[in-house]
C-alpha positions in Angstrom: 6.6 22.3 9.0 4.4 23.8 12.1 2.2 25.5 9.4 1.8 22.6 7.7 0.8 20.1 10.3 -1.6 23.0 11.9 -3.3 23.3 8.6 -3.7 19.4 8.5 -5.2 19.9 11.6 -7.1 22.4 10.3 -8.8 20.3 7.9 -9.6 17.6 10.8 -11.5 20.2 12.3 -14.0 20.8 9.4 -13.9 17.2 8.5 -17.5 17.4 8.2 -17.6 20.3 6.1 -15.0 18.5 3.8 -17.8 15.6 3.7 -20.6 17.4 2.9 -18.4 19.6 -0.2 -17.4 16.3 -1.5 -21.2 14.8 -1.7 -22.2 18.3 -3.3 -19.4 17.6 -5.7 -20.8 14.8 -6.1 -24.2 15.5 -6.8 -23.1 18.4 -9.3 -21.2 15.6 -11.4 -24.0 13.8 -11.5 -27.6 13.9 -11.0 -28.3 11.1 -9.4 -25.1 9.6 -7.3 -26.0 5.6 -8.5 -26.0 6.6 -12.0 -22.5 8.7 -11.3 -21.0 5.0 -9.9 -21.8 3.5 -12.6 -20.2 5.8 -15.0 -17.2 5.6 -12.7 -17.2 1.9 -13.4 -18.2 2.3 -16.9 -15.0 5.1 -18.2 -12.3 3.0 -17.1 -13.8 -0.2 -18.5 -14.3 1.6 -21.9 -10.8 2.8 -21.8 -9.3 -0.8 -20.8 -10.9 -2.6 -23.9 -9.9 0.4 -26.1 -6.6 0.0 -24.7 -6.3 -3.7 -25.3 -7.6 -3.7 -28.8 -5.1 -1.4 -29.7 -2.0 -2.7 -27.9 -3.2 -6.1 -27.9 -5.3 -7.3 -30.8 -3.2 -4.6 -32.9 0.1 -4.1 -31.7 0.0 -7.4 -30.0 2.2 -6.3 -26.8 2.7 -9.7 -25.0 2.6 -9.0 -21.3 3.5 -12.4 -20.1 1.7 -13.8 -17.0 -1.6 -12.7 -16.8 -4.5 -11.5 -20.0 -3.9 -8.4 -20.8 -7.1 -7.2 -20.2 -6.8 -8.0 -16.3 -3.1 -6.6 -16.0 -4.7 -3.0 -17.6 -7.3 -3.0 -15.4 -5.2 -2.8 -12.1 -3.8 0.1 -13.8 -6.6 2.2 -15.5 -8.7 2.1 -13.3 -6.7 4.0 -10.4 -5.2 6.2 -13.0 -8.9 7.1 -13.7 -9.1 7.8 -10.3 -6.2 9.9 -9.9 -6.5 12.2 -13.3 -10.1 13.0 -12.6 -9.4 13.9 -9.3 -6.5 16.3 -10.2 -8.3 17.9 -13.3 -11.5 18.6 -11.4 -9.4 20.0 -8.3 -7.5 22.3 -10.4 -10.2 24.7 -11.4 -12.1 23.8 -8.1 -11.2 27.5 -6.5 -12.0 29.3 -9.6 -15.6 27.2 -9.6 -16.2 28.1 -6.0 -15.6 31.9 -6.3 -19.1 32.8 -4.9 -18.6 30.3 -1.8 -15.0 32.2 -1.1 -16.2 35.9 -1.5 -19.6 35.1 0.7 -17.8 33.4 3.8 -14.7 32.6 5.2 -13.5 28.7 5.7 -10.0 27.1 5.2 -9.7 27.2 0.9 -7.7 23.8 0.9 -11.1 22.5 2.1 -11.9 22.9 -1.3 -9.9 20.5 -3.3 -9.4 18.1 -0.8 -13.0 18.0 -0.8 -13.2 17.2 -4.6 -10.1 14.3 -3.9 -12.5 12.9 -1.8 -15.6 12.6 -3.8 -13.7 11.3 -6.4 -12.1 8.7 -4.2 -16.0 8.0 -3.1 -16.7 7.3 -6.7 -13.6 5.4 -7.1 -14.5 2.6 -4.6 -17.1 0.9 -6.2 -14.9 1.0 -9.0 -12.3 -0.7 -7.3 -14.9 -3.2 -5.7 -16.2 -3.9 -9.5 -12.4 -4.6 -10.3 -12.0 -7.2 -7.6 -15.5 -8.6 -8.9 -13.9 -9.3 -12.1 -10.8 -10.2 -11.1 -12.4 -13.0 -9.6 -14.9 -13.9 -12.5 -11.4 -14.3 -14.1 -10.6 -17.1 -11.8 -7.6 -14.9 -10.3 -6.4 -16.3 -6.7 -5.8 -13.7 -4.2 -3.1 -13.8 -1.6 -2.5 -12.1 1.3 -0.8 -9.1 -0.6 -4.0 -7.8 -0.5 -3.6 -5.9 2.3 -1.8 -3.5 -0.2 -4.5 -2.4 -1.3 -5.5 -0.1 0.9 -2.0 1.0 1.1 -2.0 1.4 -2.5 -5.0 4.0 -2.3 -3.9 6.1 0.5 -0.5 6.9 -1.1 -2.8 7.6 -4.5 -5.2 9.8 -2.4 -2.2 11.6 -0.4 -0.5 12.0 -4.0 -3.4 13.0 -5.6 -4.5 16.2 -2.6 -0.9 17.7 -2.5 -1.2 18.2 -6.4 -4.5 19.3 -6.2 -3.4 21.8 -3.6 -0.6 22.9 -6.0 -2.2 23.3 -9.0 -5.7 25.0 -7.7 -3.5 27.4 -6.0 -1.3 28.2 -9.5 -4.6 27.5 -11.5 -5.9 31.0 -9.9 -2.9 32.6 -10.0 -2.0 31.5 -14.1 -5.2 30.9 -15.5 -3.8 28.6 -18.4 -2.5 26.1 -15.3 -5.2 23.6 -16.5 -3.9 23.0 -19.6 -0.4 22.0 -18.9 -2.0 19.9 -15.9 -3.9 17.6 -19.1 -1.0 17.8 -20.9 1.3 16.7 -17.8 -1.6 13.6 -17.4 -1.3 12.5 -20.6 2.4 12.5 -21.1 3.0 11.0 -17.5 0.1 7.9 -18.2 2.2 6.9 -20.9 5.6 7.6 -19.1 3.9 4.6 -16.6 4.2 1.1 -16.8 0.1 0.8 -17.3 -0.1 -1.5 -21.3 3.6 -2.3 -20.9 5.6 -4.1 -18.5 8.7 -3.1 -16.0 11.0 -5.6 -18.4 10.6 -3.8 -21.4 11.5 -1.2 -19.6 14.4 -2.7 -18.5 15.6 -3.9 -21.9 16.4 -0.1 -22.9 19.0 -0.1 -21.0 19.7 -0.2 -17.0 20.1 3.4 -16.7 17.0 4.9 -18.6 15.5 2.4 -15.6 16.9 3.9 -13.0 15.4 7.5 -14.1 12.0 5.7 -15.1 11.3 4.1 -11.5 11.6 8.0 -10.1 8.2 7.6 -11.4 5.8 7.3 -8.1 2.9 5.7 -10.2 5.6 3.0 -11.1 5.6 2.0 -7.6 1.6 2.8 -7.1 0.7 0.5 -9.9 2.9 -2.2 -8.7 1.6 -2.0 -5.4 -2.1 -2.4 -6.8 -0.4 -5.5 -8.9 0.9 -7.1 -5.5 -2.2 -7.0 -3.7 -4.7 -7.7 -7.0 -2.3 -10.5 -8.8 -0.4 -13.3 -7.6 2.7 -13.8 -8.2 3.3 -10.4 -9.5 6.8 -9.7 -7.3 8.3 -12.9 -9.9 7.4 -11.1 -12.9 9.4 -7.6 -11.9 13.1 -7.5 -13.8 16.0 -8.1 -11.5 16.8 -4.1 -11.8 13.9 -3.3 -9.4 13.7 -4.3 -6.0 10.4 -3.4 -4.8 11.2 -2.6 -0.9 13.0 0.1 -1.7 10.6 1.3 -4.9 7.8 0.8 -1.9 9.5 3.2 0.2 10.3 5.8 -2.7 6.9 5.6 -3.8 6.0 6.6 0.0 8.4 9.1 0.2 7.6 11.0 -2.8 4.0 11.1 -2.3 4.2 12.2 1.5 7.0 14.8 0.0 4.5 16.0 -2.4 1.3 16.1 0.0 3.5 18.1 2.5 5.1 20.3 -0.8 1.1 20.8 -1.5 0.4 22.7 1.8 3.4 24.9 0.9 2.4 26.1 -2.1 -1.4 26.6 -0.8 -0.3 28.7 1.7 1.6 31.1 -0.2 -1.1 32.1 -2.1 -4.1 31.6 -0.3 -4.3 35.3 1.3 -4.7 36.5 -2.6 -7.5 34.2 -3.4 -10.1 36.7 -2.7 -8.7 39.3 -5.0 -8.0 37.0 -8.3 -10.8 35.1 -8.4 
């Protein structure tokens, strides 16, 4: 536990080097940084309308309270968020191979320095989302002080698997794979075009296993802040104090777990990339 906390400390210290990685990440993405907002705006609306064509104007899920449209939003966009952030970071030590064997610096500056960029380009997104939200004539509560909540445990979440799998990733070079497969299986494993009560009709127990599922309690912590009345809509199986503090508890468990696994194989970094 000493390791890890020195090693957060670590990263305080080159907190401006972290910066500066994350605008040149950045700026690699995308030539010019406005135009790389914009397509961080423009994916996850693309991929909420293809979402509710299918599952709404096709399959005609009913989602209750809110348009379907809105209650996909609060979710695809942070997924977007959270995937690219994790796919980029995995092969972010293999892509910095020159930077590693020219100098020496911490290497889990590295992909916390791609979490953050992504984060950077996911907060106009977010911004855009409220924008719309309220085009939509949704009222606001004070929940939304959630929000903020909500992204921290995403971004914590999102560094201590991007510290685990850019670690493995040079270490098993077929890491990335499994990591899109793992996305893909886990978006649909989360309550993002469905809701918590169809869930819950299964059955009580395969609802126990599914609220194990930290993005269950990050996407209704974004559906707190961002839609009111959201808390009445949750089936009486899930009490959302204690899927708050889960939620919490898993994604500090994981960003501390990340650290861990960094530091084992750090030292060989230099020789297998």
């Amino acid at each position: 536990m000493q390791n890890i906390f020195k090693q957060i400390t670590i990263l305080m210290q080159y907190r401006n080097l972290v910066v500066d990685l994350a605008i040149k990440d950045i700026k690699v993405r995308y030539r010019s940084p406005v135009l790389g907002f914009f397509w961080a705006i423009l994916i996850p609306l693309v991929t909420v309308f293809i979402f509710k064509f299918i599952f709404s104007t096709i399959m005609r899920v009913e989602i209750g309270d809110y348009p379907f449209f809105i209650y996909l939003m609060t979710a695809v966009f942070p997924w977007t968020y959270f995937s690219t952030a994790v796919v980029t970071a995995t092969e972010s030590i293999l892509s910095n191979r020159d930077l590693i064997k020219r100098t020496y610096f911490p290497r889990q500056i590295i992909p916390v320095s791609v979490v953050l960029a992504s984060l950077i380009n996911f907060l106009p997104a977010m911004f855009a989302m409220i924008i719309i939200l309220a085009f939509f004539k949704m009222q606001f509560t004070a929940l939304i002080f959630l929000l903020p909540l909500a992204v921290i445990l995403q971004t914590i979440l999102s560094i201590g698997l991007a510290l685990i799998f850019s670690s493995l990733q040079v270490v098993l070079r077929d890491v990335k794979y499994i990591v899109e497969l793992l996305l893909m299986i886990w978006m649909y494993f989360s309550p993002v075009f469905y809701t918590l009560t169809m869930v819950a009709g299964i059955s009580p127990v395969f609802l126990k296993f599914y609220l194990l599922n930290p993005f269950v309690g990050l996407f209704c912590l974004y559906r707190l802040a961002l839609l009111k009345g959201f808390a009445d809509t949750l089936p009486a199986g899930v009490n959302i104090y204690t899927l708050s503090l889960w939620t919490f508890a898993v994604c500090i468990s994981v960003f501390f777990t990340g650290f861990l696994v960094f530091r084992k194989y750090e030292a060989d970094f230099s020789d297998l990339v």
